[in-house]
C-alpha positions as CSV (number, residue, x, y, z in Angstrom):
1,X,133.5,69.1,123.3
2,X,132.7,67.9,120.0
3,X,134.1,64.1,121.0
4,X,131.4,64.7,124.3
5,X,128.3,66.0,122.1
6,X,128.9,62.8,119.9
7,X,129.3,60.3,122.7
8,X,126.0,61.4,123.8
9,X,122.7,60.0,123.4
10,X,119.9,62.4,121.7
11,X,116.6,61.8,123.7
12,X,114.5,61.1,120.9
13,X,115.2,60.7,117.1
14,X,113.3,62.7,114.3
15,X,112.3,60.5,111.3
16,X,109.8,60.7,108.4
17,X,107.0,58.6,107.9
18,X,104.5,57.5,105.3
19,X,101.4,57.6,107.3
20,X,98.4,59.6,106.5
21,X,98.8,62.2,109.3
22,X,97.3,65.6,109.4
23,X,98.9,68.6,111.3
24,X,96.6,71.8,110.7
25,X,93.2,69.0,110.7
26,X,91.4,72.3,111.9
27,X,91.5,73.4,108.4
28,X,88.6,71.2,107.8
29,X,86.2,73.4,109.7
30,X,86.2,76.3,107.6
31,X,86.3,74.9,104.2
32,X,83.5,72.2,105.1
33,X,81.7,76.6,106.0
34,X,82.6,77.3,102.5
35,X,80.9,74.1,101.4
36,X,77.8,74.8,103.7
37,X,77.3,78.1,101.5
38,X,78.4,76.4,98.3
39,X,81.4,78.5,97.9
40,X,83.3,76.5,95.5
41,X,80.3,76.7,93.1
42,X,79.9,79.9,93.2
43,X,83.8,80.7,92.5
44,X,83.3,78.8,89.6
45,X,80.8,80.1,88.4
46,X,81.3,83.3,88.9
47,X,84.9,83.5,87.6
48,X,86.2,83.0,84.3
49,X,87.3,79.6,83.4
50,X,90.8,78.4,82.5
51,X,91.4,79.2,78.6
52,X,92.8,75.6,77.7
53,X,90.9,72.2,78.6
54,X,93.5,71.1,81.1
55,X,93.1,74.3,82.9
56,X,92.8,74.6,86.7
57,X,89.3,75.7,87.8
58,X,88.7,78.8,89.4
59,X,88.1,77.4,92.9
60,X,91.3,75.5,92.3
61,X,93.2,79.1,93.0
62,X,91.0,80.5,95.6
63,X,90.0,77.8,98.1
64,X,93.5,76.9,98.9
65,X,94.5,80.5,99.1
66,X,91.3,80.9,101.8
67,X,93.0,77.6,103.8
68,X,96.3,79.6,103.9
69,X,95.3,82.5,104.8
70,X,93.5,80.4,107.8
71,X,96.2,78.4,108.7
72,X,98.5,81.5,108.6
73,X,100.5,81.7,105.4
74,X,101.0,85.5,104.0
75,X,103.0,84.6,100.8
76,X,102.1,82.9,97.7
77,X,105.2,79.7,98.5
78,X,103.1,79.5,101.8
79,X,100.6,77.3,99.7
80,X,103.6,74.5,99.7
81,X,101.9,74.0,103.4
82,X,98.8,73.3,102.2
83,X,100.1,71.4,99.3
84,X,102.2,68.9,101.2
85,X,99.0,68.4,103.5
86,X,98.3,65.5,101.3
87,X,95.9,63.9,103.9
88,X,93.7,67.0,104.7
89,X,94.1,67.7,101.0
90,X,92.3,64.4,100.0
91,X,89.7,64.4,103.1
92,X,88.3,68.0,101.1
93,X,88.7,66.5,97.4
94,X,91.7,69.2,96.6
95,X,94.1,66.5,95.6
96,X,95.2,68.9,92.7
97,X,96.2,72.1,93.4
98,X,98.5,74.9,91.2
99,X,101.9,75.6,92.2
100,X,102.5,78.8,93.6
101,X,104.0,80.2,90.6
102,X,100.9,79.6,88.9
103,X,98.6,81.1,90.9
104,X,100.9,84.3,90.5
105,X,100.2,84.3,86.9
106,X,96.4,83.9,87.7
107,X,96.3,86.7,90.0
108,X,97.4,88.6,87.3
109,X,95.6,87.6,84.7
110,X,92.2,87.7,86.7
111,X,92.9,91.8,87.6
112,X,94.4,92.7,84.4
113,X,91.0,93.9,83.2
114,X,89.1,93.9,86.0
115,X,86.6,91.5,85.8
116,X,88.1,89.0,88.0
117,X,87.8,91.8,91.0
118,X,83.8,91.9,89.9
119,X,83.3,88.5,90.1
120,X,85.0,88.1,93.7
121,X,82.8,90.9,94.8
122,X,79.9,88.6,93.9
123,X,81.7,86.1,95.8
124,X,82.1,87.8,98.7
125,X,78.8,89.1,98.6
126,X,77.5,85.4,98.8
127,X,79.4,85.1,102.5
128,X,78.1,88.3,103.6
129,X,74.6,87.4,102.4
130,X,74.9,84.1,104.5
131,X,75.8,85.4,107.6
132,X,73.1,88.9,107.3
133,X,70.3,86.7,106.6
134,X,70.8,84.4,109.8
135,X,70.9,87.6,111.9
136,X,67.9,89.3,113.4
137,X,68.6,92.6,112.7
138,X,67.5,94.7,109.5
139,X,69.0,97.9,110.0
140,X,73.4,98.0,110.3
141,X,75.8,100.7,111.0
142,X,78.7,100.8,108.0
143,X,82.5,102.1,109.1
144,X,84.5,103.1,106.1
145,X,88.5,103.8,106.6
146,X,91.3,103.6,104.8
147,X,94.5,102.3,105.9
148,X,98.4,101.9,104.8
149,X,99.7,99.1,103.4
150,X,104.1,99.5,103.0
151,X,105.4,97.9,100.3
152,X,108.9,98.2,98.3
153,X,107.5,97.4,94.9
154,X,108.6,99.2,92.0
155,X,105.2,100.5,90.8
156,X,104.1,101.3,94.4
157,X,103.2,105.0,94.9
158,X,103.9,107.4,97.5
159,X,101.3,107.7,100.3
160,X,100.6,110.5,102.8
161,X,103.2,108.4,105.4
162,X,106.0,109.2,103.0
163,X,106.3,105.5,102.4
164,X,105.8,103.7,99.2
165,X,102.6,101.4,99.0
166,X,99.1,100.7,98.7
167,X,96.1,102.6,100.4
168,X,92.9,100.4,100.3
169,X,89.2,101.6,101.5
170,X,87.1,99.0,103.6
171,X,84.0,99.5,104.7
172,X,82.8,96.9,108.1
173,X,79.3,96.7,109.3
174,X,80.0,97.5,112.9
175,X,77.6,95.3,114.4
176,X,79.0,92.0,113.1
177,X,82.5,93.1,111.6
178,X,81.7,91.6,107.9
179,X,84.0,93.2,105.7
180,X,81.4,94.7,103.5
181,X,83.5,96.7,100.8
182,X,87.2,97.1,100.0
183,X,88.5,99.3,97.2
184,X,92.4,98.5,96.6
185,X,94.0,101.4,96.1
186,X,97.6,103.0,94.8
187,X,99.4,104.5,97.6
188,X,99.1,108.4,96.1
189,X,95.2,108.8,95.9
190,X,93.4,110.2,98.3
191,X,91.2,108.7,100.9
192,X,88.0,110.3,100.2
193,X,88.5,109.7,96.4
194,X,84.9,107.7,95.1
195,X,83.4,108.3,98.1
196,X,79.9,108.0,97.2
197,X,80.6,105.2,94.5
198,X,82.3,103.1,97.3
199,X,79.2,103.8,99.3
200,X,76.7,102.9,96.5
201,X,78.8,99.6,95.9
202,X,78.6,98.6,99.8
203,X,74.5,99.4,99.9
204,X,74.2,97.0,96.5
205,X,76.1,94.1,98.6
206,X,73.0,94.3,101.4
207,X,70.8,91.2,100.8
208,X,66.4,91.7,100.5
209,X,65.6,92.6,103.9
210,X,68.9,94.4,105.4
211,X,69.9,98.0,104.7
212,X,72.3,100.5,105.8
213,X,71.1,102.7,108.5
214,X,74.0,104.6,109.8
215,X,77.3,105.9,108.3
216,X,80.1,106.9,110.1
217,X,83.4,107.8,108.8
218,X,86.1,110.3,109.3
219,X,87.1,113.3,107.5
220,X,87.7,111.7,104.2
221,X,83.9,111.5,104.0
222,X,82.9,115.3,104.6
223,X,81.7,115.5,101.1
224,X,78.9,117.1,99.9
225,X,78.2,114.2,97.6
226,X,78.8,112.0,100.7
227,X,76.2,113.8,102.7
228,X,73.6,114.2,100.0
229,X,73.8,110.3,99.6
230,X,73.1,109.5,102.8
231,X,69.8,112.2,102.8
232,X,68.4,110.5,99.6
233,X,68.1,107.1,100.8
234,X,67.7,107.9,104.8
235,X,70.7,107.2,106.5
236,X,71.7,108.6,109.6
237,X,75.4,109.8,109.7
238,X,78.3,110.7,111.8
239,X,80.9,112.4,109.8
240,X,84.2,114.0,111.2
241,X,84.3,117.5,109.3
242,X,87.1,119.2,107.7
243,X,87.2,122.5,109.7
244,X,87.5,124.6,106.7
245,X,86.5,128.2,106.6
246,X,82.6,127.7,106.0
247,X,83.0,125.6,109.4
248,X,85.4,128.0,111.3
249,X,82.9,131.0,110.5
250,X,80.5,128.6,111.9
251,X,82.1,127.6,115.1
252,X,83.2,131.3,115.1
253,X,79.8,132.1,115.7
254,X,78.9,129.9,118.4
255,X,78.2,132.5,121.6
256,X,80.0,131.6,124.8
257,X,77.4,130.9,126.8
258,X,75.8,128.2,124.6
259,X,79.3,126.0,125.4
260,X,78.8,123.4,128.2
261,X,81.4,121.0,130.0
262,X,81.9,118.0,128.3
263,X,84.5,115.3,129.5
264,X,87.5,116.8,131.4
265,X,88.7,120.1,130.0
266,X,86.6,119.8,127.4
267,X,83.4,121.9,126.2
268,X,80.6,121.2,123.8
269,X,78.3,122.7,121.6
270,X,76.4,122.5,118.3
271,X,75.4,124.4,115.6
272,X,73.8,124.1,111.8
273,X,75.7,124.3,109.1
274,X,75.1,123.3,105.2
275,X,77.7,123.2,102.4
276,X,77.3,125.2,98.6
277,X,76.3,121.5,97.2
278,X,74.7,119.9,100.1
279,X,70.9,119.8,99.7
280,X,69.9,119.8,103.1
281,X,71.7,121.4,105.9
282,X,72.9,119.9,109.0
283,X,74.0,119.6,113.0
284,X,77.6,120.4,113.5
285,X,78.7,119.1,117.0
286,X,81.8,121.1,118.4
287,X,84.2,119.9,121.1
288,X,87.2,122.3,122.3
289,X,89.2,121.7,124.5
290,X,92.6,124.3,125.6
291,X,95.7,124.1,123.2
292,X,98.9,123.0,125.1
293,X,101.5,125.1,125.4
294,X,99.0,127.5,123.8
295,X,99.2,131.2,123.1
296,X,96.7,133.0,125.7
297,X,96.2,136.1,123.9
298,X,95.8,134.4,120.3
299,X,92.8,134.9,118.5
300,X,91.8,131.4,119.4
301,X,93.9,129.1,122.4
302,X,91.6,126.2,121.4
303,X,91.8,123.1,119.6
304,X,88.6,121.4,118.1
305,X,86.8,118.5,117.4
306,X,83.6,118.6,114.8
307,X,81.4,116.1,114.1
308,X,78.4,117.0,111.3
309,X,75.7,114.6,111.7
310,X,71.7,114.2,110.6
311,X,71.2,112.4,113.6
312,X,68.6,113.6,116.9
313,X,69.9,112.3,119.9
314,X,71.5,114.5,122.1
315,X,75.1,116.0,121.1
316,X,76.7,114.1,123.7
317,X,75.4,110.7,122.8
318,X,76.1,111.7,119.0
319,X,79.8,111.3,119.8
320,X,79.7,108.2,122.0
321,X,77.7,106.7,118.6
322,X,80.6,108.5,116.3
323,X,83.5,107.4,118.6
324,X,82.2,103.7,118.3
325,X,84.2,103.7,115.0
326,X,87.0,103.1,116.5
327,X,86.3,99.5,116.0
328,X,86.9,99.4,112.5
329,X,90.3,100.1,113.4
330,X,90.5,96.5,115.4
331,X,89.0,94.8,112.2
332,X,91.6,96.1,110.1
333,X,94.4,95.0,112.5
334,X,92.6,91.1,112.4
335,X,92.6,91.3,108.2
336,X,96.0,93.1,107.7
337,X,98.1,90.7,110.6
338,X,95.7,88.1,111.3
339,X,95.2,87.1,107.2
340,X,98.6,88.6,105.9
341,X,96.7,91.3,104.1
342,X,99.9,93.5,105.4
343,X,102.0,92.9,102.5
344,X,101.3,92.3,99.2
345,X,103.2,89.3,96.8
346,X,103.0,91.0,93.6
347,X,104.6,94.0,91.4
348,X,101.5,94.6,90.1
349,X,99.0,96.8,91.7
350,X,95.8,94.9,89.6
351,X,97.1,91.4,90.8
352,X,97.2,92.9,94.6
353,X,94.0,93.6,94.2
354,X,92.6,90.8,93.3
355,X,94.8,88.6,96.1
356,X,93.3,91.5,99.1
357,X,89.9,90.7,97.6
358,X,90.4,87.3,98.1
359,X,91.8,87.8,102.0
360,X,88.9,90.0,102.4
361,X,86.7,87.0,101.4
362,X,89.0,84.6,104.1
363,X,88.4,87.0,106.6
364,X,84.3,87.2,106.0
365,X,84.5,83.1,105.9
366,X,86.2,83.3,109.5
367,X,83.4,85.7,110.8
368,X,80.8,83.1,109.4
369,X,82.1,80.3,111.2
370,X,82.2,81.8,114.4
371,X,79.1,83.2,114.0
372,X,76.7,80.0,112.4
373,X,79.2,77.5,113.4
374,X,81.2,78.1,116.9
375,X,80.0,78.5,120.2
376,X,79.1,81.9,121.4
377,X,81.6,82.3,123.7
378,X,83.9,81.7,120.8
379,X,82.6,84.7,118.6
380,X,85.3,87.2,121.0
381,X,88.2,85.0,119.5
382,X,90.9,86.6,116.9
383,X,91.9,84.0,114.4
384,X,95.4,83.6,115.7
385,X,94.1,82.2,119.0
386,X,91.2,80.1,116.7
387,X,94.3,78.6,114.8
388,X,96.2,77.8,118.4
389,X,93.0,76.2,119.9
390,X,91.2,74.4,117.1
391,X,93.1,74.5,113.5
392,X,96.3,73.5,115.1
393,X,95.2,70.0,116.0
394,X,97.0,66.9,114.8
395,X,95.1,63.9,113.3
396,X,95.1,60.8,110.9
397,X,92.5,60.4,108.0
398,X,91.8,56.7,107.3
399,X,89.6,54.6,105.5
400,X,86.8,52.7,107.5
401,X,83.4,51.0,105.8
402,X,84.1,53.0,102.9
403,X,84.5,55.8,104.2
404,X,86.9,58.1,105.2
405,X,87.9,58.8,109.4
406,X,89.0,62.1,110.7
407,X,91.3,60.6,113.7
408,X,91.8,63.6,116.0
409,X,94.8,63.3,118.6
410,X,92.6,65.5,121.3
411,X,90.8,65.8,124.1
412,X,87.4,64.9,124.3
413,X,85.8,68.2,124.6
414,X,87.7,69.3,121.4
415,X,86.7,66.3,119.5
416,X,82.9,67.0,120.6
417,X,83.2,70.4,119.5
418,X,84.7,69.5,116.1
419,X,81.8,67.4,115.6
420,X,79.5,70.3,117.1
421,X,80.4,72.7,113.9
422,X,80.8,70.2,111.3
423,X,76.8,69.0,112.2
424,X,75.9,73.0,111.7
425,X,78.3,72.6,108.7
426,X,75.8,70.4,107.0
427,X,72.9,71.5,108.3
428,X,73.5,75.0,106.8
429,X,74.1,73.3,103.1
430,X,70.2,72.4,103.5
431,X,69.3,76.1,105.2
């Protein structure tokens, strides 16, 4: 058999070659976005600068992290990718870039005292401001959740799961999915921990002309503080609420008749209802439905749903509106497996942080080009099918007239549309 197999004749033979050839060219598109909002200049000037002359700059460390996260890389030796892209590296003036190692050791040294984290909040406000002032709206509905991210590190805490890892906060505006706040969090503290701070720290990020109108969260949020927040500066909320005792009493209360068929075997009704610290009370909209397997002659065979709420409309369209958070749950599955923000390269909880913040900030770009760069019918696209259609593409960089040639082995209609967003591109640098 082994005689046969080398007797025979391979179809084709694999060899290397010298020319300037580009494999993820696509790449190009969202960094020339970051240019458009002067993204590298901000990074610099935003972070702190290297402590010796022959430093790398801060833009150095995050603009080729961005381009992973983009082209798909989740670990820090991923960057050897973009590194060894030496053709795409010098078509975007990144001809030197860190080795991986060293970008470890920044990563730690920019969350060690947690000004590095402050100053890529600023950064990411920038992208968020850049997108919210091209939109027509003024008013935007924040989500908050928090969700699970398992890791085996040493310092990692326990979280609710009964896994070790890390349990951030994010906060998306529903209407455009811009990751608006993120709060990277040890594994064992709570979800509704800084609440109102987190809240506070998401309204500061809205630029002139744009505010918060509606809240919605789950149960983490049934805060007094929470609530109180969102009377003083006139937002409208949706809240799951902790049914508690102050709310049982209150459902408790609730007279038979005033409970009306909802969806399938479930009832409705509402109620007002106000907390020791709250300032003003509120609506408390109850949904019951029959317990399974349920005890007939208990006090109470049902389960229930409670939403508390400052909102008007009627209770049934109150939680279509508070149900609509479910979306945030499909933004957090795009940044945690479509940027790699699902596992975490460092020991170090402050280092994390600082390399989530920075996927956050990948994930924001990605919403920016689709939105002020991409066709419309391209805005429905996950990143992983983006990278398949349009980073994914193959091409040479040469030099022609002085100057140098993106050479893209595609179809027309892809080459067209390349040319389509870079022209927005640079039209947006002078917006």
């Amino acid at each position: 058999m082994v005689k046969r197999l080398k007797q025979a004749h391979l179809p084709f033979k694999i060899e290397g070659t010298d020319e300037p050839l580009v494999a993820r060219a696509g790449l190009a598109l969202p960094y020339e976005m970051a240019k458009a909002m002067k993204l590298p200049e901000v990074i610099d000037r935003e972070l702190p600068l290297p402590g010796s002359g022959r430093g790398y700059k801060p833009s150095q460390f995050v603009m080729p992290l961005i381009l992973m996260f983009h082209g798909g890389g989740k670990k820090l030796e991923d960057l050897r990718e973009i590194k060894g892209e030496v053709s795409l590296r010098e078509l975007l003036e990144m001809k030197e870039l860190p080795a991986s190692c060293t970008v470890g050791d920044w990563l730690r040294r920019m969350g060690q005292d947690g000004k590095g984290l402050s100053c890529l909040a600023r950064v990411n406000q920038r992208v968020a401001a850049e997108v919210l002032e091209r939109d027509a709206r003024a008013e935007y509905t924040l989500d908050t959740d928090a969700t699970v991210i398992e890791a085996g590190k040493e310092e990692a805490q326990w979280t609710y799961k009964k896994e070790k890892g890390y349990q951030p906060l994010l906060g998306f505006l529903f209407e455009l999915g811009l990751a608006l706040g993120d709060d990277f969090r040890e594994g064992n503290v709570p979800a509704g921990a800084g609440a109102v701070e987190f809240l506070e720290r998401c309204r500061q990020m809205m630029p002139k002309g744009k505010r918060i109108g509606n809240y919605r969260s789950d149960s983490a949020a049934y805060q007094a503080g929470v609530i109180n927040w969102c009377f003083d500066h006139q937002v409208l909320f949706t809240i799951t609420a902790d049914q508690d005792k102050g709310v049982k009493e209150t459902i408790g209360a609730i007279k038979e008749k005033d409970w009306q068929p909802h969806e399938g075997d479930r009832q409705i009704a509402e109620t007002v209802h106000t907390m020791n610290a709250t300032k003003e009370s509120f609506r408390l909209i109850v949904q019951r439905w029959p317990e399974l397997q349920g005890d007939l002659f208990a006090p109470d065979p049902y389960c229930y749903h409670v939403i508390a709420t400052n909102r008007e409309e009627k209770a049934r369209e109150v939680v279509a509106l508070h149900n609509q958070r479910g979306q945030a749950e499909n933004y957090i599955k795009e940044l945690l497996n479509g940027f790699g923000m699902g596992s975490m390269p460092c020991g170090e909880t402050y280092a994390n942080a600082v390399f989530f913040r920075i996927g956050v900030i990948a994930y924001n770009l990605f919403l920016a080009l689709k939105l002020l760069g991409l066709p419309v019918w391209w805005q429905k696209h996950t990143i992983a099918t983006v990278r398949w259609k349009l980073y994914q593409v193959a091409a040479r960089v040469v030099h022609h007239a002085r100057q140098l040639v993106l050479k893209l082995a595609a179809p027309l209609d892809k080459i067209k549309l390349f040319r389509q967003v870079y022209e927005k591109c640079f039209q947006l640098s002078f917006g």
